[in-house]
N, C-alpha and C positions, 0 to 999 in steps of 0.2 A: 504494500500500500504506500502511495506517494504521500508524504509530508500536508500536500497540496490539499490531500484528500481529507486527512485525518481532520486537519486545521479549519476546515471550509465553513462546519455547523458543530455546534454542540452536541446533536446527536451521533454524528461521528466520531466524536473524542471522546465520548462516553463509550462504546463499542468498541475503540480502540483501547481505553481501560477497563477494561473488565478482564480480561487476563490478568491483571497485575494486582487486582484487587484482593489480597488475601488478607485482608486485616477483621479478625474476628474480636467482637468483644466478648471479654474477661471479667470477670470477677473483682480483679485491682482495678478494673478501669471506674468500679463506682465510688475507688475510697473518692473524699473529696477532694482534695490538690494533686494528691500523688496520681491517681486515677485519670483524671483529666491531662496530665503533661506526659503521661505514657500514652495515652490514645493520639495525643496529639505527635509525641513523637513518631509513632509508631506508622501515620499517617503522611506526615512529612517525608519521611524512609522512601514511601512505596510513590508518593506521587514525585517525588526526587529523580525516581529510577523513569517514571516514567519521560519525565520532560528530558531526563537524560537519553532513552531512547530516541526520544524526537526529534533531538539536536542532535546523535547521529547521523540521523536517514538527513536530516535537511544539511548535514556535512557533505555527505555522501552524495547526494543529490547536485549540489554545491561543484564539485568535482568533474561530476560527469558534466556537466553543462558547461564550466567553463574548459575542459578538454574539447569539449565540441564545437565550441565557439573560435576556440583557437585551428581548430582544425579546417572550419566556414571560413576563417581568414586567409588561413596559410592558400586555401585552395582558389579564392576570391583573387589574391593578390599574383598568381599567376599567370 
C-alpha cells in the first residue's frame, strides 16, 4: 500500500492500524496515576511504531521517484 493511500482519509489509516493495535487493557491500567501513564505509554509505543512505518514506505517511496526523475532527465537531456 502506497503512503498516498494510507494518508488520503481516516478510514484508511484506521485499517492501516489495526494490525499494530495490540494494546489490551489491564488491571494496573485502572490504578489511578500509575494506571493511566502505562496505558498511555503503552499506546504511544504502538502508534510510535506505527508513524515509524509510514515514514518508511514515504522514504522509500521518496527514493524510487527521485531515481526516476533522474532517470526522465538523464534521458530528456539527450
Amino acid at each position: 500500500m502506497q503512503s498516498s493511500v494510507i494518508l488520503a482519509s481516516e478510514n484508511n489509516l484506521e485499517k492501516y492500524y489495526e494490525p499494530f493495535d495490540k494494546y489490551h487493557s489491564s488491571l494496573f491500567d485502572k490504578l489511578p496515576v500509575i494506571g493511566s501513564l502505562r496505558k498511555f505509554q503503552k499506546l504511544q509505543r504502538q502508534c510510535a511504531a506505527v508513524l515509524k512505518n509510514i515514514l518508511n514506505m514515504c522514504k522509500s517511496e521518496n527514493q524510487k521517484l527521485q531515481t526516476q526523475i533522474a532517470l526522465w532527465t538523464y534521458t530528456d537531456s539527450e
